[in-house]
C-alpha positions in Angstrom: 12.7 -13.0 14.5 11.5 -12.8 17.8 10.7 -15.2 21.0 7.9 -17.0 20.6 6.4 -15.4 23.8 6.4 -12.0 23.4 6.1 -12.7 19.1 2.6 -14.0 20.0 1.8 -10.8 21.7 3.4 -8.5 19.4 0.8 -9.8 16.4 -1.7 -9.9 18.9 -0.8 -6.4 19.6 -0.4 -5.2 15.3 -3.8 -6.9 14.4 -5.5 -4.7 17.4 -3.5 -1.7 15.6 -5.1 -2.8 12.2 -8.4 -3.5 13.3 -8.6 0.2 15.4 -7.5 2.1 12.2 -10.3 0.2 10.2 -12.3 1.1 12.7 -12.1 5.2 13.0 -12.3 4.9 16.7 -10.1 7.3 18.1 -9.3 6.3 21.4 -9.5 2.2 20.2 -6.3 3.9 18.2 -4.4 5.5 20.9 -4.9 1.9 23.1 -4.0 -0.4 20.6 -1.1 1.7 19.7 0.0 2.3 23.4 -0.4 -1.9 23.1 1.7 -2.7 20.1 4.9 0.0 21.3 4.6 -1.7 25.1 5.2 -5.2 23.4 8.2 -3.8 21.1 9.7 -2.8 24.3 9.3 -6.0 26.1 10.8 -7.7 23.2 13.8 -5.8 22.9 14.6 -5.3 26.4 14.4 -9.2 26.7 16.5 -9.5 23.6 19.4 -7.6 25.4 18.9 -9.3 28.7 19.0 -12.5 27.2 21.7 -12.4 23.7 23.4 -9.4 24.2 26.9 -9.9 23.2 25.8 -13.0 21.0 26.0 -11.3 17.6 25.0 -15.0 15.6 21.6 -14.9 18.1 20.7 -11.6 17.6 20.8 -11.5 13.6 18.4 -14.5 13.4 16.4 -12.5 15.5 16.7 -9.4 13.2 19.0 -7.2 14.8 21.7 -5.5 11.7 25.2 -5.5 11.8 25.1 -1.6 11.4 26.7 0.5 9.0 29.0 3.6 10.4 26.9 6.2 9.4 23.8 4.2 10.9 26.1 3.6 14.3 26.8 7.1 14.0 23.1 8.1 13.5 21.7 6.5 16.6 24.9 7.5 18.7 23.9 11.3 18.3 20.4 10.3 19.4 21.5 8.4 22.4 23.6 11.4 23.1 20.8 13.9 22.3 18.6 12.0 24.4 20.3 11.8 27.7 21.4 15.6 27.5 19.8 17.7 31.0 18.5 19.8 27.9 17.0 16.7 25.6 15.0 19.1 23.0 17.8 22.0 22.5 20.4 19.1 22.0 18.0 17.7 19.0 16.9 20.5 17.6 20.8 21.5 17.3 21.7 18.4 15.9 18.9 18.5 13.0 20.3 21.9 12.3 23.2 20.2 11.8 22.3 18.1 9.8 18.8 17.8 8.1 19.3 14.2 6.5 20.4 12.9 9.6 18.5 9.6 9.1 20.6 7.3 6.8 18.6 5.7 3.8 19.6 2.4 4.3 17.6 2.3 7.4 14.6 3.4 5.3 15.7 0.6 2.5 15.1 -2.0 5.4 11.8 -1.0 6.2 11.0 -1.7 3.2 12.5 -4.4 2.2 10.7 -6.4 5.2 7.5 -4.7 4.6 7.3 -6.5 0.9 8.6 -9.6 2.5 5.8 -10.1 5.4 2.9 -7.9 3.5 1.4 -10.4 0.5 -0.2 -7.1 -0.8 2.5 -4.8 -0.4 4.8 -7.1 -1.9 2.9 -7.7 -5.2 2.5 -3.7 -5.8 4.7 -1.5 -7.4 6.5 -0.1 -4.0 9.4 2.2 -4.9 11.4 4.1 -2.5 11.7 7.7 -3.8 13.7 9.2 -1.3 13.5 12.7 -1.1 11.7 13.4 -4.3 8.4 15.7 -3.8 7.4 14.1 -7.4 7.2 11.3 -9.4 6.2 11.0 -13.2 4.4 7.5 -13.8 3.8 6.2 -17.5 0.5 6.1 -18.0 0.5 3.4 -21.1 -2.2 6.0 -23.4 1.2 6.4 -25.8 2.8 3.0 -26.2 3.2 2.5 -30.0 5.7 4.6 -32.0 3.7 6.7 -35.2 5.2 6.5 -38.6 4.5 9.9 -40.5 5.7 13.3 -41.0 7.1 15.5 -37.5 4.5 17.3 -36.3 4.1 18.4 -32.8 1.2 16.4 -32.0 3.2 13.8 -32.2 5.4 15.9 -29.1 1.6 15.9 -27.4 0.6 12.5 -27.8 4.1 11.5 -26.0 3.3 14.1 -23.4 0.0 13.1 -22.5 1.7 9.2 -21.8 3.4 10.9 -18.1 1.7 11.8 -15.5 2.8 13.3 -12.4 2.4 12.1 -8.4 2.8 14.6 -6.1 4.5 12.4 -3.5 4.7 15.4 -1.1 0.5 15.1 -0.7 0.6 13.0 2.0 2.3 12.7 5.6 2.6 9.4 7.7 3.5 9.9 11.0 4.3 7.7 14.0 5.3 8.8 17.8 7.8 6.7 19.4 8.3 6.8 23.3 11.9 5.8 23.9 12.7 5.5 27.7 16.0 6.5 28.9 16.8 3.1 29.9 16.1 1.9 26.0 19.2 4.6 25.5 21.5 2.5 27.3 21.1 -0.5 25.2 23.2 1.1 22.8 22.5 1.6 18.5 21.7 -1.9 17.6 19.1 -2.0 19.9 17.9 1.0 19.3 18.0 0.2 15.3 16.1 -3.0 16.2 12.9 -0.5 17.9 12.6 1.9 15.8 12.8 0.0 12.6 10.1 -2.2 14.2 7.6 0.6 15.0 8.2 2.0 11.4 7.7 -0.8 10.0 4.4 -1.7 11.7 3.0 2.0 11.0 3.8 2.0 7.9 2.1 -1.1 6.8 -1.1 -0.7 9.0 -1.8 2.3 7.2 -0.5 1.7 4.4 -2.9 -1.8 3.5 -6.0 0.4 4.5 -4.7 3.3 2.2 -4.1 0.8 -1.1 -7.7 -0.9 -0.7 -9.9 2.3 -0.2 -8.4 5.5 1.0 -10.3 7.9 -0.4 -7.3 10.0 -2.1 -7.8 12.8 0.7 -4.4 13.5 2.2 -4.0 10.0 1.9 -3.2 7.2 -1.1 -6.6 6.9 -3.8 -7.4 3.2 -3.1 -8.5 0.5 -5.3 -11.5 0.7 -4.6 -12.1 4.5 -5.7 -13.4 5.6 -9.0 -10.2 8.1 -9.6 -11.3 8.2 -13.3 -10.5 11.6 -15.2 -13.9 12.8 -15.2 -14.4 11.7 -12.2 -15.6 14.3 -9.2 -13.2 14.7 -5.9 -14.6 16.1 -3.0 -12.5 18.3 -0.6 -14.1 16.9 2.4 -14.8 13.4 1.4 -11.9 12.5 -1.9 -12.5 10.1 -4.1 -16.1 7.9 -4.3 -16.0 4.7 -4.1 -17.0 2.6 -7.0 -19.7 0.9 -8.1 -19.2 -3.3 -7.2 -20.2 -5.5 -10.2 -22.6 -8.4 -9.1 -20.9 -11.8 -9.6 -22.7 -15.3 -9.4 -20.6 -17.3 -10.5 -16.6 -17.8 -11.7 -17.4 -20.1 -14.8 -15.7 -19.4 -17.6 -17.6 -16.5 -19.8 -18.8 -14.4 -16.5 -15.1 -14.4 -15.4 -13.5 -13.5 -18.3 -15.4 -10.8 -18.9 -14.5 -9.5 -15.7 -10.9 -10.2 -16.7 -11.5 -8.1 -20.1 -12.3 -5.2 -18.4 -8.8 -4.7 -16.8 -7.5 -5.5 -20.5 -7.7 -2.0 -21.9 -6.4 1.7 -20.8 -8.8 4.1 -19.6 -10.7 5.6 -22.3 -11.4 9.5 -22.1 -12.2 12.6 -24.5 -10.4 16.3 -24.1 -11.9 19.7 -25.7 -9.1 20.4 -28.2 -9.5 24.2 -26.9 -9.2 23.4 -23.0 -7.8 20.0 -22.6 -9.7 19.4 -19.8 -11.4 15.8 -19.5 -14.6 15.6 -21.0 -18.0 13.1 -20.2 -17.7 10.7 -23.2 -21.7 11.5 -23.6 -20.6 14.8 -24.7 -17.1 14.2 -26.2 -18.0 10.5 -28.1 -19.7 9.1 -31.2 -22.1 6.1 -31.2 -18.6 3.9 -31.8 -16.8 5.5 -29.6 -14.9 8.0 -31.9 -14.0 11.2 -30.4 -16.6 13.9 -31.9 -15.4 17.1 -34.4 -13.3 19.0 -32.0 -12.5 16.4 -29.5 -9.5 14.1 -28.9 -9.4 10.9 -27.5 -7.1 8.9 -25.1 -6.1 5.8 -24.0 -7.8 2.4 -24.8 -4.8 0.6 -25.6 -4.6 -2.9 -25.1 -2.8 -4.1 -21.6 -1.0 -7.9 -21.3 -0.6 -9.5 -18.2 -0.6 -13.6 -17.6 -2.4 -12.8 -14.1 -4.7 -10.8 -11.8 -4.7 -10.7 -8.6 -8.4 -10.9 -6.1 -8.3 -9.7 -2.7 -11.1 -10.1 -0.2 -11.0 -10.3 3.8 -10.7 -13.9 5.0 -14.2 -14.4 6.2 -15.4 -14.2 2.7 -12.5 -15.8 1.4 -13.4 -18.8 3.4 -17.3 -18.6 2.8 -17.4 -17.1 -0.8 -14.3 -17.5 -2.4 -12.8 -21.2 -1.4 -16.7 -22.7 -1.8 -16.5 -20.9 -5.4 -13.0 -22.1 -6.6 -12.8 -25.8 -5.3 -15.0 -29.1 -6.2 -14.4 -32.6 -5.1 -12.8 -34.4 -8.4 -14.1 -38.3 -9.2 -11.1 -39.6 -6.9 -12.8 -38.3 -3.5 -9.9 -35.2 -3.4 -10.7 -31.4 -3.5 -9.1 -29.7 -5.8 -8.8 -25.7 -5.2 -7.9 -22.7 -6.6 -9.7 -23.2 -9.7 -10.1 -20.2 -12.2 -10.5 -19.9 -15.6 -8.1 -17.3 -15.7 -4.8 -17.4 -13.5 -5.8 -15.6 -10.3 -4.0 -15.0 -7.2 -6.1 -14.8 -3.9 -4.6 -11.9 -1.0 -6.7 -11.8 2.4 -6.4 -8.4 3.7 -8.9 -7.3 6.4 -9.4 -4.1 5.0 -11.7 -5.0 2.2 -15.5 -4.6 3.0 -17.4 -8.0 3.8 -19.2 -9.1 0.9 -16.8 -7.8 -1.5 -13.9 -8.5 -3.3 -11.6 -6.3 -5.5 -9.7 -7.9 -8.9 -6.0 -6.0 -10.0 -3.5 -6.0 -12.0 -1.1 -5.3 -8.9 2.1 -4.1 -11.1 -0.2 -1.0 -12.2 -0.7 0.2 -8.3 2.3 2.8 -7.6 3.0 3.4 -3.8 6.4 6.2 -3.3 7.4 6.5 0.0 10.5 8.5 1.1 12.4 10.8 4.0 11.7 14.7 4.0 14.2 17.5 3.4 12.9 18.5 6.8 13.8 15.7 9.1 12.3 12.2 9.9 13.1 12.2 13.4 11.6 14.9 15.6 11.4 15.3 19.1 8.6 16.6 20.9 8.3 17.1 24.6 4.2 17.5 24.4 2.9 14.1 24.8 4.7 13.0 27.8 6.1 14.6 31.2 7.8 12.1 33.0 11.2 12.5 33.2 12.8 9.5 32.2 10.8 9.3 28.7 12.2 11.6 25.5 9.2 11.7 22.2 10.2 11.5 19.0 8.2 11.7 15.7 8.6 9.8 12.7 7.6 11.6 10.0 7.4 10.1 5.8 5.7 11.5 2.9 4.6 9.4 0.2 1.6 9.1 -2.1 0.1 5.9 -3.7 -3.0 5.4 -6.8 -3.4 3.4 -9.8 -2.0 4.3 -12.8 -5.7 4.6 -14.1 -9.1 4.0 -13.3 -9.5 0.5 -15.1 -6.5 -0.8 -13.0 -8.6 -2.2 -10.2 -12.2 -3.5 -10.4 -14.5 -4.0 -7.4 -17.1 -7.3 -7.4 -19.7 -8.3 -4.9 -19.5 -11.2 -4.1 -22.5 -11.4 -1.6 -24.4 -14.3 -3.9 -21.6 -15.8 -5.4 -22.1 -19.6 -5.7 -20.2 -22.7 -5.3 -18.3 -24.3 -7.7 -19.8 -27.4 -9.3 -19.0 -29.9 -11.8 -21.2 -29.1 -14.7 -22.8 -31.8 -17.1 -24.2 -31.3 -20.0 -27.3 -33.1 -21.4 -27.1 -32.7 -24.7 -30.1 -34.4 -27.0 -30.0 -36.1 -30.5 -30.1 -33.6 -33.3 -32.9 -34.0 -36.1 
């Protein structure tokens, strides 16, 4: 998409970005970020220097052929940017119209996101526009019931929905467009921003789907989001607990396996409906006790799972674990007893891995009635430099606690070729 010069120094530039948001280091943030926007301008402003006019070179480098209302989008922000009174001129126009930003723009992000992001592509990434809410199926009320009509039958299907509040959370990203970037004209212009959003969006969004805590941002794979489970107003969700794994053979794995197999189980108080521990709510088998109701335990089906670890322990843990050298003198790898895909994503904690079912992981991500473009004069004071905000709400979390598992992997052991010695029976 872009020369290999300044493509080298953009990633350069994104996996700074990632690593300073992993890190919580404030000001590592502001440089790397000051890094990655410096090398989106270079890129573009080289772009027009060098293809401009040549619209065959500058769609295999990404640029769109826009739509009108697109061409018209960026046109009023060209326009409201180079007016002697830059912030009256955009305030007016949002006033004008709120929704200014078309959708499709928004569709692209996304569309390149699942594309170039292994993990993002694999979850269940809807757009959701400008919904504040989203109702998920939670799978505790798959089967049908034979019998007479009686409302719990009503509450039973009730209790399968729950509701996201999309609205939660708010992803921003400042964008410092020169005046001179306004004279390159919409496609240009189209070709930055959607760059910068996409970038944003998928830095934080990778740290947010492994282990944001569920605190004004998504509850991540790694969290124990279970219904009993506590949530602290200063620190969300815990994280939980990693299962120690030696090994991958056969029984140890698919026991790990099992446990993404069934729906989270959990016990109400028929008078409150509030979740209840199951030591209180739960028989010896499991049975919900006189005056308690159970939920979920149904049975999931999936043909895979998917693992994802960071790729120093995918190359020192997880390739040792999953490859042996056959009788021919070749390595065979990727061996699991259960179908298993393998994602490296840097935001998973060294010595441990997390196992999925990645189509039960809801991400929404949408505009808001309120603008996604605003312009702030705040940050900078130089005269030839406008600010703009872009602003997205969205939410993300499994669809229950038994979605996602997390394993350490600290002592897990090469794979070997196993022989059994097996004696002569009496």
């Amino acid at each position: 998409m872009l020369g290999n010069v300044n493509n080298t120094t953009q990633k350069e530039a994104i996996a700074a970005l990632q690593a300073a948001l992993q890190s919580g280091d404030e000001e590592a943030g502001k440089s790397a970020w000051e890094q990655f926007h410096q090398s989106v301008v270079d890129t573009v402003k080289e772009d027009y220097a060098t293809y401009d006019g040549d619209t065959r070179a500058l769609i295999q480098r990404g640029y769109r052929q826009l739509t009108s209302a697109e061409k018209k989008f960026y046109e009023s922000m060209i326009k409201a940017g180079k007016d002697k009174n830059p912030k009256q001129a955009w305030n007016d126009l949002l006033d004008n119209n709120k929704d200014m930003m078309p959708t499709t723009i928004i569709e692209d992000v996304y569309r390149n996101l699942v594309e170039e992001h292994p993990l993002l592509s694999r979850i269940s990434f809807q757009n959701v526009a400008y919904l504040t809410r989203w109702i998920l199926n939670d799978h505790t009320g798959q089967n049908a019931v034979w019998g007479q009509v009686t409302s719990a039958i009503t509450k039973e299907i009730e209790s399968s929905f729950q509701e996201i509040d999309v609205n939660l959370c708010k992803l921003s990203a400042y964008v410092i467009i020169a005046e001179d970037m306004l004279d390159l004209g919409p496609v240009y212009l189209d070709n930055y921003i959607r760059t910068i959003l996409k970038e944003a969006i998928a830095a934080a969004l990778e740290a947010g789907i492994v282990t944001g805590n569920g605190l004004n941002q998504p509850a991540g794979l790694d969290r124990n989001i279970a219904k009993t489970a506590t949530f602290s107003q200063s620190t969300g969700y815990a994280q939980k607990t990693a299962k120690p794994v030696t090994s991958f053979l056969p029984e140890e794995y698919g026991a790990l396996v099992a446990d993404l197999a069934v729906t989270e189980v959990w016990y109400t108080q028929d008078s409150t409906g509030n979740p209840v521990d199951a030591a209180t709510a739960a028989n010896a088998d499991g049975s919900a006790k006189d005056g308690y109701t159970k939920h979920g335990g149904r049975m999931r089906a999936f043909d895979q799972v998917t693992v994802i670890c960071n790729m120093v322990d995918y190359l020192t843990k997880i390739m040792p674990a999953t490859t042996v050298l056959t009788a021919q003198g070749t390595y065979s790898k990727d061996l699991f007893p259960f179908p298993t895909e393998v994602i490296r994503s840097n935001a998973v904690e060294t010595g441990k891995a997390i196992m999925f079912l990645p189509e039960e992981y809801f991400v929404g991500i949408g505009g808001t009635k309120e603008g996604t473009i605003e312009y702030s004069d705040e940050y900078k004071f130089l005269e030839d430099q406008r600010v703009y905000k872009i602003k997205l709400h969205g939410n993300g979390r499994a669809y229950d606690n038994t979605v996602a598992i997390v394993l350490d992997i600290s002592n897990l052991d090469p794979a070997y070729i196993t022989v059994l010695n097996k004696g002569e029976t009496a």
